[in-house]
Each structure stands twice: as C-alpha cells, then as structure tokens.
C-alpha positions in Angstrom: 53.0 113.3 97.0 50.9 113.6 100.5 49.0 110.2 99.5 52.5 108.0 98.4 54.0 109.0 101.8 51.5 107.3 103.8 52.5 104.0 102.9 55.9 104.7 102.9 55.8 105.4 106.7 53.4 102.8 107.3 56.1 100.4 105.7 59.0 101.6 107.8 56.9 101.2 110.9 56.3 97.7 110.1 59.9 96.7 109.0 61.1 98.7 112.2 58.9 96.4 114.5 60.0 93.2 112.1 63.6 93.3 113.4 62.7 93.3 117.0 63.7 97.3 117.8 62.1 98.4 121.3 62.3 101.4 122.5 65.0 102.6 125.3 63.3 101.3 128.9 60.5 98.9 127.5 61.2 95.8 129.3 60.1 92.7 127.4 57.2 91.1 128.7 57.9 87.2 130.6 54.8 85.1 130.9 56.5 81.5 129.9 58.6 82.2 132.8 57.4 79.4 135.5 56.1 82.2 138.6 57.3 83.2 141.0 60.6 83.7 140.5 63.2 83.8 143.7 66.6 85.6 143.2 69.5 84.2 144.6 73.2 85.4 144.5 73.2 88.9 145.6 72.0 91.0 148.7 68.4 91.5 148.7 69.0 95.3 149.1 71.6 96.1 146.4 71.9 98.1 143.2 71.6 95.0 141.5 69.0 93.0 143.2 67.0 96.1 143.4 67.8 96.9 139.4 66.5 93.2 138.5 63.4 93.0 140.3 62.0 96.3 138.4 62.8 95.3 136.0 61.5 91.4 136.5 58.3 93.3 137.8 57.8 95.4 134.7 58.5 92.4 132.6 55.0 90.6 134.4 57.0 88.3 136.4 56.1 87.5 140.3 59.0 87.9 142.4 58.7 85.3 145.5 60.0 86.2 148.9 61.7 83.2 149.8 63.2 79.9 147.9 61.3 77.6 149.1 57.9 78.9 147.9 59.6 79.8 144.2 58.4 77.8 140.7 61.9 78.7 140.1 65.2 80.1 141.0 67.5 82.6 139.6 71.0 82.2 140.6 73.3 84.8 139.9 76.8 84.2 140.2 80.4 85.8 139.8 79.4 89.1 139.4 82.6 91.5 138.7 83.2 95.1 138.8 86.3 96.0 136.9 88.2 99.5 135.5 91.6 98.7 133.5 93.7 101.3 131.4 92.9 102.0 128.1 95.0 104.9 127.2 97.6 107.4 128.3 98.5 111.0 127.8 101.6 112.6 126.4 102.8 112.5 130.4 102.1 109.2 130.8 98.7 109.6 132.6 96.0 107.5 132.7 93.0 109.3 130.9 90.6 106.4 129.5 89.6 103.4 131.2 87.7 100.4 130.2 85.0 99.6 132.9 83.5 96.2 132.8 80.3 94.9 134.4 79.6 91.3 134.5 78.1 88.3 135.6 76.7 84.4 134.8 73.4 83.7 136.1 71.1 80.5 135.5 67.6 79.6 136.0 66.5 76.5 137.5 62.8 75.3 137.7 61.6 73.5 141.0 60.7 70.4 138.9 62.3 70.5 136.2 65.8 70.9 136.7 67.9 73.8 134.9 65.6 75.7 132.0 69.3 77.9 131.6 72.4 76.8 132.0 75.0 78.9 133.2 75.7 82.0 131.1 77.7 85.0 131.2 76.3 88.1 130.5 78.8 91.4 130.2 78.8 95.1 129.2 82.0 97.3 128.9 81.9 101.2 128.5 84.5 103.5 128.1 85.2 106.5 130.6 87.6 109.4 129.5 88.8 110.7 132.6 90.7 113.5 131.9 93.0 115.2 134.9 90.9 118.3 136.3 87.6 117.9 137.8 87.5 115.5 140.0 83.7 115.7 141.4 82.9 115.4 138.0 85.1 112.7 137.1 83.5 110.6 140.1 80.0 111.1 139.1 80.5 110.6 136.1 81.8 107.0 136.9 79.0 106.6 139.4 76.3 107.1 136.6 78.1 104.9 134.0 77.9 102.3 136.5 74.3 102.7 137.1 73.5 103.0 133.3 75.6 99.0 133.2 74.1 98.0 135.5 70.4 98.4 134.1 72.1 97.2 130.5 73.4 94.0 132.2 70.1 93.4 133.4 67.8 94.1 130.4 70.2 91.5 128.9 69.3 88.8 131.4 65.7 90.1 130.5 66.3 89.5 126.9 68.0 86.3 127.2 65.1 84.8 129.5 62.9 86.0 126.8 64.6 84.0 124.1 64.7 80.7 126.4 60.7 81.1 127.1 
C-alpha cells in the first residue's frame, strides 16, 4: 500500500506543475524582458507604482530611474477605480457592490518599437456591505482594494511572461 502511493504522489506533483499552477505570491521570473524597464503612467510613489515594481523586482527585472536610460518602457494607461450596485435589501438598501480595478498598459522597446500592444487588464470583486459596522465595512474595502491591486499586477506579470 505504502510503496503504490509513492508514485501516485509523485504523479500528481508532476501533472500539478504541467498545467502551470504557482503558488499564491510566486512571481514569475522575466529574463526575455529587454532591462531595464522604466514605468510610465502613474506617480512614482503610489500603491500602484509601488505594487509593480516588487513585484517587477521579484520577477528579476531592473527597474531604470529615468526614460531615457530604459531598454524599454512600460506605459500604463487609463487606470479606473470603480464600485457600482450589485444588490439591495428588503428596504431598498444597497448591501453588495461590484468593485472594479483596471487598466491597459503596453510595452515598448527603445529599438524596436512596441513588443505589446495596448491591452486591458481588469479584476472585479465583490463586497457585501451590510448596514452596521461601519469601521469594519471601510477596512474591509481598503484591503479588497489592496488584494486587486496586487492581482491586477501579477496579471501584467503573467501577460509579459507569455509575450517573452
């Protein structure tokens, strides 16, 4: 019994890494990415910016400090923070809401023109906000957001990964 569950695990483990399962927070290494990369589109200090160059770092990529001296340029673009109603209580009450996260981003090499066109990348959650505790409610929101945000960029990571 011992001796025919060996394999068997040794199997799964294979056909786990065969369909391209990582675990939560391992960032996809980037070396066909022409280095450094400049970022371009948001604030150098923001959530975002901030988000994408960790993750950009983990992922083996230099991060240039200025256009000029980049191999290549990531633009990002109509970014959008959005909350809509997505349901209503017996009183008419809004107590679920869709948030959205989004944005297009592209990469351009110095030399060789665009290596990605323009493409939108978007992540939507939803938050049940029901009518008492308000703190909670907010913080709540607040770490949703953050959680996007780091999805949103793990899918730019991804998709640069598949272009490389």
């Amino acid at each position: 019994m011992r001796q025919s569950g060996i394999p068997l695990i040794l199997f799964l483990s294979l056909l786990l890494s065969a369909c391209g399962f990582q675990p939560r927070g391992q960032v996809p290494q980037l070396q066909n990415l022409p280095q450094p990369v400049y970022i371009s589109g948001v604030q150098a200090y923001s959530p975002l910016h901030r988000e994408l160059s960790s993750q950009l770092r983990q992922a083996g990529v230099a991060l240039a400090g200025d256009g000029k001296s980049a191999a290549s340029l990531l633009r990002i673009h109509d970014r959008s923070s959005r909350r809509r109603v997505f349901s209503v209580d017996s009183n008419n009450r809004a107590v679920e809401f869709e948030l959205e996260e989004s944005l297009r981003f592209s990469l351009r090499h110095a030399a060789q023109g665009e290596l990605i066109e323009d493409q939108t990348v978007r992540v939507l959650r939803i938050l049940y906000r029901p009518g008492s505790e308000v703190l909670a409610r907010e913080r709540e929101e607040t770490q949703l957001r953050e959680d996007m945000r780091r999805e949103l960029v793990g899918r730019i990571i991804r998709r640069l990964q598949a272009q490389g």
